[in-house]
C-alpha positions in Angstrom: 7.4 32.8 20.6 4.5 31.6 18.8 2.7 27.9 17.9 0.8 26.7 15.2 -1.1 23.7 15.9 -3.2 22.0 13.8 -3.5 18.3 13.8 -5.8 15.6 13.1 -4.3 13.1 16.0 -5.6 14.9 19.1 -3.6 12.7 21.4 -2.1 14.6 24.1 -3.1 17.9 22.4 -4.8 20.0 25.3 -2.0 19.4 27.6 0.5 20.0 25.2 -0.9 23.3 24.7 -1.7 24.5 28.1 2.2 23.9 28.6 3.1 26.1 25.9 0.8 28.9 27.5 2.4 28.2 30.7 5.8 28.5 29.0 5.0 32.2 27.4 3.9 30.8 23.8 0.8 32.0 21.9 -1.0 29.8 20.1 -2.2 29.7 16.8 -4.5 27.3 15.4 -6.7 25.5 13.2 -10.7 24.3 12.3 -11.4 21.5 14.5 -7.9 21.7 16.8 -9.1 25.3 17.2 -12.4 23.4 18.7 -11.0 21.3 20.5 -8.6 23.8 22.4 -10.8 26.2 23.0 -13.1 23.9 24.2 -10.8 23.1 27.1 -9.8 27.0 27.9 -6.5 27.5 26.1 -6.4 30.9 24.8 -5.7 30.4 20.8 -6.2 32.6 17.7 -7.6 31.7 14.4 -5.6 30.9 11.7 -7.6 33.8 9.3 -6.5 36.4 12.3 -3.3 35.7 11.1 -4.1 35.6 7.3 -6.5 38.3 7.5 -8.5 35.8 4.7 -11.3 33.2 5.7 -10.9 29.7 5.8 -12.9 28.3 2.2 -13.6 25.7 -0.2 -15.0 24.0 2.9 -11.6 23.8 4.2 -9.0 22.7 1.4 -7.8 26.3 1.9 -6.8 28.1 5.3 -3.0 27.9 6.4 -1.7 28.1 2.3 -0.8 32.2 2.7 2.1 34.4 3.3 1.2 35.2 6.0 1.8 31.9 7.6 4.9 30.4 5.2 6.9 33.5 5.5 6.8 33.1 8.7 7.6 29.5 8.8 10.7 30.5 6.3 11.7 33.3 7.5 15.9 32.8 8.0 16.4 34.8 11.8 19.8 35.1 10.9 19.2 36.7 7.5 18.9 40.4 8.0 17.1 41.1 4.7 14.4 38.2 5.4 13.8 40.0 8.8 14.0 42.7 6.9 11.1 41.8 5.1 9.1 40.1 7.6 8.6 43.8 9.3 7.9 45.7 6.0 4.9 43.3 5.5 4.0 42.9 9.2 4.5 39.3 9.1 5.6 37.6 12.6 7.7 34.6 13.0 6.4 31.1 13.7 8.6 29.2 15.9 6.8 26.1 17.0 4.6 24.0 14.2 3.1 20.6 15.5 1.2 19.3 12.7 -0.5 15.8 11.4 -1.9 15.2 8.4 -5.7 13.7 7.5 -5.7 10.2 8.3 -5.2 9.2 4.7 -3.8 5.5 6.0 -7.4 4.9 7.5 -9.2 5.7 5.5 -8.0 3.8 2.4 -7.8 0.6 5.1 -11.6 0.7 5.2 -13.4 -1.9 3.5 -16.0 0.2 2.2 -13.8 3.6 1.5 -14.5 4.8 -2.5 -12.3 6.6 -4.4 -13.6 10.2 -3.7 -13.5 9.4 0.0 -10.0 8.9 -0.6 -9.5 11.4 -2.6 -10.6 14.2 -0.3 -8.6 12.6 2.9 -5.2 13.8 1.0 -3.3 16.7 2.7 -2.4 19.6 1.1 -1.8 22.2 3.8 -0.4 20.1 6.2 2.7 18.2 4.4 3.5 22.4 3.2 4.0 23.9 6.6 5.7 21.0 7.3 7.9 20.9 4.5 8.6 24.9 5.2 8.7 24.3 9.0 11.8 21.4 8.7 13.6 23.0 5.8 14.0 26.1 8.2 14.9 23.4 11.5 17.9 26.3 12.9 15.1 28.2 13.3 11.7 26.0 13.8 10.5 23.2 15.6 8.4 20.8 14.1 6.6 17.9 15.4 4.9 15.4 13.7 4.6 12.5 16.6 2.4 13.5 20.1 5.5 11.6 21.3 7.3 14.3 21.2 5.9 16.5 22.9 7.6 16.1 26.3 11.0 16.7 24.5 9.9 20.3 23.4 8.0 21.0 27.1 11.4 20.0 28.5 13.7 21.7 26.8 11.8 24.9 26.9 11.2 24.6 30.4 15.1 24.0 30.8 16.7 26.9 28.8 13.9 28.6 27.3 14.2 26.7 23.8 14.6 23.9 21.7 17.8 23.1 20.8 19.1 22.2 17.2 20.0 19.0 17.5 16.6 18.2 18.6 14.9 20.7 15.8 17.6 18.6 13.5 16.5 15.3 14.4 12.8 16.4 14.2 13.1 17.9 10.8 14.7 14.0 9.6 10.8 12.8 11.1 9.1 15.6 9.1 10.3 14.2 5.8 10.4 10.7 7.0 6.6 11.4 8.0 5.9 13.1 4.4 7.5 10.3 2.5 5.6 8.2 3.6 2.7 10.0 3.5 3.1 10.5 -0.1 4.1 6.7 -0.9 0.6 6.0 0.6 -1.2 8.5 -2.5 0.9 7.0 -4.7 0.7 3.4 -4.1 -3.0 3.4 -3.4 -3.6 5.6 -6.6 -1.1 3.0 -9.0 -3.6 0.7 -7.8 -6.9 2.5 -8.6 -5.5 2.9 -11.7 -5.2 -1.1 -12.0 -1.5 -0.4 -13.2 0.6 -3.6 -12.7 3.5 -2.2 -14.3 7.1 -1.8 -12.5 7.0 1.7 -12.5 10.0 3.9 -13.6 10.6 5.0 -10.3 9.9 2.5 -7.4 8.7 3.5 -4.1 7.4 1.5 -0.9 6.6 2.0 2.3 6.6 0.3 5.6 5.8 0.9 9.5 7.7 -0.7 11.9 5.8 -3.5 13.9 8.9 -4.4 16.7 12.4 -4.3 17.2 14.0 -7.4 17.2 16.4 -9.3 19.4 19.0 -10.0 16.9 18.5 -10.4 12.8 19.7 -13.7 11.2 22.5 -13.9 13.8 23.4 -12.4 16.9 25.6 -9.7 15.9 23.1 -8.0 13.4 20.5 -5.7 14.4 16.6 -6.1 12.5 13.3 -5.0 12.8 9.9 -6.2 11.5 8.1 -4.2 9.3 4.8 -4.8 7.7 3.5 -2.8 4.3 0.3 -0.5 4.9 -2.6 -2.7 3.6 -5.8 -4.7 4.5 -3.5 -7.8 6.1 -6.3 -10.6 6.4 -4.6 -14.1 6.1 -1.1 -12.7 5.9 1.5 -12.7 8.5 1.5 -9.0 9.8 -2.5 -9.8 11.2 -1.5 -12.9 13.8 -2.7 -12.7 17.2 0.3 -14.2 19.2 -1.5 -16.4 22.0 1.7 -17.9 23.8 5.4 -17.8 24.0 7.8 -15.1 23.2 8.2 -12.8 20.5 9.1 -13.9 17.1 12.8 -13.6 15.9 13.9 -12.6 12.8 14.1 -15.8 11.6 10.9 -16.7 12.8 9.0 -14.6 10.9 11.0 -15.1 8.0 10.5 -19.1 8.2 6.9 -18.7 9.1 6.2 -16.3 6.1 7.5 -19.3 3.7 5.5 -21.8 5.4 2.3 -19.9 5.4 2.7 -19.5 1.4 2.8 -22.7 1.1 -0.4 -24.0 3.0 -1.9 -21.2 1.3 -2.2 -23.3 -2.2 -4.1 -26.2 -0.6 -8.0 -26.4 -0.2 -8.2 -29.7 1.9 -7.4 -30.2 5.0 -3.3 -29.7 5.5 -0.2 -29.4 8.2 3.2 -27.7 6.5 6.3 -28.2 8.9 9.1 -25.7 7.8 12.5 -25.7 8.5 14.8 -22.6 7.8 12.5 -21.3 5.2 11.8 -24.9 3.5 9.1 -27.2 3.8 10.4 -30.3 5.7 7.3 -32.3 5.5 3.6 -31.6 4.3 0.7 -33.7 4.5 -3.1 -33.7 3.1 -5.9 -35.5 5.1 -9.6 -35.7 5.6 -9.1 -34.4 9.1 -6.2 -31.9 10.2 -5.1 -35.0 12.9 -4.1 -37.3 9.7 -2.8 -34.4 7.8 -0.5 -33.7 10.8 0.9 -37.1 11.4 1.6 -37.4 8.1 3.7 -34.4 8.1 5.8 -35.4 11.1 6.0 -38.7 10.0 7.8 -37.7 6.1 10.8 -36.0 8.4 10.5 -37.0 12.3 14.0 -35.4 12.8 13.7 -31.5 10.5 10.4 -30.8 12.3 12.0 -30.6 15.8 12.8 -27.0 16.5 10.4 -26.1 13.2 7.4 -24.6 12.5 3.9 -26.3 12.1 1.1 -24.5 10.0 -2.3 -26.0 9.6 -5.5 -24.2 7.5 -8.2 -26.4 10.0 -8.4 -25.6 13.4 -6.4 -27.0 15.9 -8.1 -29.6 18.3 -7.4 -31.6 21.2 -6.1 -34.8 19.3 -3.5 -32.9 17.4 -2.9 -31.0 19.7 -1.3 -33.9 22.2 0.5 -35.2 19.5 2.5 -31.4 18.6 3.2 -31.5 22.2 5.5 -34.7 22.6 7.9 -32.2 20.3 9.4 -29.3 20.4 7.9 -26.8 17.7 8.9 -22.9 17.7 5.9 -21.6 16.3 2.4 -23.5 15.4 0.3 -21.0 13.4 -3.6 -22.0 12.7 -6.8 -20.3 12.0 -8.4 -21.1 15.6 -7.6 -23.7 18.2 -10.1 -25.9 20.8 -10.3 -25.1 24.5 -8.5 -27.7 25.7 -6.1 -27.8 22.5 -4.7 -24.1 23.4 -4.5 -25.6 27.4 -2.7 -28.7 26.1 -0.7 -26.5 23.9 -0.1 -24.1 26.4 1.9 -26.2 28.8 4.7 -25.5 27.2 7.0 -22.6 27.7 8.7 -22.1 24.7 6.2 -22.5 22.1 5.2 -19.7 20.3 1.5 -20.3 19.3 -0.5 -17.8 16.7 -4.0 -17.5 16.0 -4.7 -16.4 12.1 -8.2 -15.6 10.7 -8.3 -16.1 7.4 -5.2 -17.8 6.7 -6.2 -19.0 3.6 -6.7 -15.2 1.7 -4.0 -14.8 -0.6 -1.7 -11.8 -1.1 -2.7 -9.3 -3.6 -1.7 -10.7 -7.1 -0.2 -7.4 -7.9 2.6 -7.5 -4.7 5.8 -7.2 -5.5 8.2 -9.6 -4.0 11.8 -7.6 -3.2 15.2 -8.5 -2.7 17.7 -6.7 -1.4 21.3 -6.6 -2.9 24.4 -4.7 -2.1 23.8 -0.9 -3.7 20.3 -2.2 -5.2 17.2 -3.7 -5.1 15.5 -6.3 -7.4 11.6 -6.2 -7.5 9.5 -8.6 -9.3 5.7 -9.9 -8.8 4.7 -12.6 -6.6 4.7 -15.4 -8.2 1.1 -15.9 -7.5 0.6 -19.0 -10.2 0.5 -22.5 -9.6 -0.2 -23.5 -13.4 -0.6 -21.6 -16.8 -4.2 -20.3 -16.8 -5.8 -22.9 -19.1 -4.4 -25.4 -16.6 -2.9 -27.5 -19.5 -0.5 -29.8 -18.8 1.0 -31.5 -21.4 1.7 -35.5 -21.0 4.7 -36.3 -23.3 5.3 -40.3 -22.0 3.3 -43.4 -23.1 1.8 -44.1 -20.2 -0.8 -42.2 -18.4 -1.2 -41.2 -14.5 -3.9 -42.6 -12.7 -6.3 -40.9 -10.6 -4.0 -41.4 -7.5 -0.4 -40.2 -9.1 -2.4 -37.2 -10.3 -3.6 -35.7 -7.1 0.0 -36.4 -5.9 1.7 -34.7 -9.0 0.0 -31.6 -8.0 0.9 -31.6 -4.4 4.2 -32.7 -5.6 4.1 -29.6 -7.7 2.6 -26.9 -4.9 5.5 -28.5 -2.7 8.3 -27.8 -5.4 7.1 -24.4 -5.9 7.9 -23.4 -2.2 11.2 -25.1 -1.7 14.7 -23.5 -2.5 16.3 -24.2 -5.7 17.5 -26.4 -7.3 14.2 -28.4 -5.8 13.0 -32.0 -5.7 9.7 -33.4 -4.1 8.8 -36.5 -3.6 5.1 -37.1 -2.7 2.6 -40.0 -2.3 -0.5 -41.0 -0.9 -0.9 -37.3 0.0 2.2 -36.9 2.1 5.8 -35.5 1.3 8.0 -38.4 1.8 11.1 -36.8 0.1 12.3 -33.1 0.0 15.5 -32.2 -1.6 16.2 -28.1 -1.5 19.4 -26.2 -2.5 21.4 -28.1 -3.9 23.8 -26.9 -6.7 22.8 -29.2 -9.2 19.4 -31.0 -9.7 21.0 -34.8 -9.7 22.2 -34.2 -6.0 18.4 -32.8 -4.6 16.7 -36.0 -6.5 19.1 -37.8 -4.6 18.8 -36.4 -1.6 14.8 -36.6 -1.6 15.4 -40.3 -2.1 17.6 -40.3 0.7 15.5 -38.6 2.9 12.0 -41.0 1.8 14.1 -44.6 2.3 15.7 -43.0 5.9 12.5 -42.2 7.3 9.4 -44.3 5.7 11.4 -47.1 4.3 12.3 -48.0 0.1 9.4 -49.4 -0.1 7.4 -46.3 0.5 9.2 -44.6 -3.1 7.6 -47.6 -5.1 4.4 -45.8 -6.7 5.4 -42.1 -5.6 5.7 -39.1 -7.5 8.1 -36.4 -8.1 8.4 -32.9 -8.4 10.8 -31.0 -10.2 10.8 -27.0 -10.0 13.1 -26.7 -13.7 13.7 -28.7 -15.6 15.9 -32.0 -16.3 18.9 -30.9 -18.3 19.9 -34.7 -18.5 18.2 -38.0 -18.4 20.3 -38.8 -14.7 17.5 -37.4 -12.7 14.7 -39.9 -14.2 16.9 -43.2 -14.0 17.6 -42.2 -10.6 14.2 -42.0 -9.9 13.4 -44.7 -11.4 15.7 -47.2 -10.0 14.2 -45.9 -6.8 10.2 -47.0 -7.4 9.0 -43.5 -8.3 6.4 -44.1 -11.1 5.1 -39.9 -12.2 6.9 -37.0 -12.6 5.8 -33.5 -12.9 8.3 -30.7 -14.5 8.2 -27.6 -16.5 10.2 -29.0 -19.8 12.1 -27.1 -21.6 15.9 -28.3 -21.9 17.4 -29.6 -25.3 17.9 -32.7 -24.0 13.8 -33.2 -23.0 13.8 -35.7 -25.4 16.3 -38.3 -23.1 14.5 -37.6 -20.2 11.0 -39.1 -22.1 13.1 -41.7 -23.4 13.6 -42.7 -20.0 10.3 -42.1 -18.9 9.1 -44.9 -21.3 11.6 -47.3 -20.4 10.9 -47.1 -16.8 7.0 -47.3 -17.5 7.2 -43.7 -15.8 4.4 -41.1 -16.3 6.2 -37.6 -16.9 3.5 -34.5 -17.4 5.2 -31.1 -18.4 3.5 -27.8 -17.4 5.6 -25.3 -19.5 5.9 -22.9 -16.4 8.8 -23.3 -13.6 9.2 -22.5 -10.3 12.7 -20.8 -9.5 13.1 -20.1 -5.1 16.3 -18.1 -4.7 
């Protein structure tokens, strides 16, 4: 029986291959792995004994040769390929434990270059293992050091690896090679700045934990994260406290990190089952906290807080006297993380860099039965030239303006059909979901008189992430205080909606760009 080894994870290696000595298995072996095990006393041969050809072209070319893939091919119980195999004095290669050049690493450098890149791609490796696992009655091959006490195991039980094993290690193989070859192809698509959706589309993804339970109980999940530089997003949190993240955790805490992510000042998001519940802008995080508690004292408990200023001791007293799932910042105080800390069940995260946005060419996916839909992020707040067009008589002021754009970020991040009410730099009215737009500008309303009084609506501003298809929306918010509204336009019927807007005094901007959030 004989081994070809040749890997660029040494982990485990030397044991691995004194074992296989013990066991009756020579060994053949590669450059550096060749180093490596003779440098710890296991008996190995070079690969160009077996090739009878050096290794050149410092190194892209060693294992591609008969010599070796005839081997690794070779059918055992086809009498003509054996057949073969002695006229050309070819022997069989039953074991191959192979990885490939650290290709992943390398491109997650920050100061990797193309070439550097380039010349980390595989070629010999993914081919005996492609040849290695399309022969699996007859070879094992292992990709993962893991593994390597299942083939020391079985040998040492009945003197060779059995199929099922060889089966299930020829499914890691291609696994292993797909996504090895989604890796080229995704980080060349991006070297070639190409921001198309390709013809044919391919992602990849490692897996990050095992989770309790998915959405509900009875369905199984797992969190995976894409292979990138991850500053700022989710996949990069150091977990400080509590217990690990559900399913719905992360998902909830991935919308309310997108969110904060469009404000500059200082700002606390609380989330609620993937929508905002209450956001508010301060000079300090403390202010920009209570003001996000205070637009929806009853969705918070149970939620999620986000803030893009560290935490400190202030704030942190006043999170404590609820009960939060998760509170994600950039840093925390001393005493803030103690304070924070006294309680069991919160689930605290430290993020550096939580303001860095994704990449603007991401693709956001969705995942349907027998399909897959796949668009861009919607990485835009406004059109480029930032022009916003006012179509009412009347003007904002200074004040309504600030709070038509946070209105607007708000809107952007909430579920369709969405309404936001916002003032004085604090959400006071969220409406998300709801079938038809009249019923979420009602419930905003709602939500604003139940918690912060009708008078807090007079001089507030709203939100709208589509547009009005009737004139219902704006008498409603009128009749309720609001003075400014912010909405894409577009509907035949824009015309009754300004009408409105001048009746009521109202200030209506249109920004000729909606926000859809299915």
């Amino acid at each position: 029986m004989r081994a070809l080894i040749s890997v660029s994870d040494k982990t485990g290696i030397v044991e691995f291959a004194k074992k296989l000595i013990e066991l009756g298995v020579e060994i053949i072996s590669t450059g550096g792995t060749k180093k490596v095990l003779e440098d710890a006393d296991v008996k190995v041969s070079g690969i160009s004994d077996i090739t009878g050809f050096p290794e050149c072209l410092d190194g892209r070319v060693k294992t591609l040769h008969p010599n070796i893939h005839a081997g690794l091919l070779a059918m055992r119980s086809n009498s003509e390929h054996m057949q073969q195999l002695k006229d050309l004095n070819i022997e069989t290669i039953d074991i191959v434990v192979v990885n490939l050049y650290p290709f992943k690493e390398t491109i997650l450098k920050d100061s990797v270059t193309r070439e550097i890149a380039i010349e980390n791609i595989d070629i010999g490796g993914p081919t005996m293992l492609r040849a290695a696992a399309k022969n699996y009655q007859d070879v094992a091959v292992v990709v993962d050091p893991k593994d390597y006490s299942v083939i020391v195991e079985e040998l040492e039980h009945s003197k060779e690896v059995s199929l099922g094993t060889k089966f299930s290690l020829c499914l890691k193989v291609f696994e292993h090679t797909s996504h090895y070859d989604t890796l080229i192809a995704n980080y060349i698509k991006k070297e070639n700045n190409d921001n198309n959706l390709p013809e044919t589309f391919t992602m990849t993804y490692e897996k990050v934990q095992d989770m309790r339970y998915g959405e509900n109980p009875h369905q199984k999940a797992a969190f995976y994260k894409e292979v990138i530089r991850d500053k700022g997003l989710l996949t990069s949190a150091e977990q400080l406290h509590g217990k690990e993240l559900s399913f719905n955790n992360i998902n909830d805490t991935n919308g309310a990190l997108e969110l904060l992510k469009e404000f500059e000042e200082p700002t606390v998001v609380a989330c609620k089952h993937s929508n905002p519940c209450g956001v508010g802008t301060a000079d300090n995080i403390y202010g920009a906290y209570i003001k996000a508690y205070q637009a929806d004292p009853t969705s918070i408990y149970g939620g999620i807080v986000v803030s893009n200023r560290e935490i400190d001791e202030k704030t942190a007293e006043e999170i404590n006297k609820i009960f939060l799932e998760i509170v994600v910042a950039p840093s925390y105080s001393a005493k803030a993380i103690e304070i924070l800390k006294s309680k069991k069940n919160i689930r605290i995260l430290k993020l550096r860099n939580i303001m860095q946005k994704q990449d603007e060419n991401d693709y956001d996916l969705k995942k349907v039965a027998g399909g897959i839909l796949v668009q861009t992020i919607d990485n835009k707040l406004l059109e480029e030239d930032n022009q916003l067009k006012k179509v009412t008589k009347r003007e904002p002021s200074e004040q309504e303006m600030k709070d038509l754009i946070m209105a607007w970020k708000i809107v952007k991040h909430t579920k369709s059909n969405a309404i936001t009410i916002v003032k004085n730099g604090q959400s006071i009215g969220i409406g998300p979901g709801q079938v038809n737009r009249i019923w979420s500008c009602k419930q905003a309303i709602e939500h604003a008189e139940e918690f912060l009084g009708k008078d807090s609506l007079k001089g507030a501003c709203l939100g709208s992430d589509a547009y009005f298809p009737f004139s219902d929306s704006v008498e409603t918010a009128a009749e309720a205080g609001v003075t400014a509204i912010i909405q894409p336009g577009g509907s035949i019927r824009d015309k009754d909606s300004i009408e409105a807007c001048d009746k009521y005094n109202i200030s209506m901007l249109f920004t000729n760009m909606r926000h859809f959030k299915h």
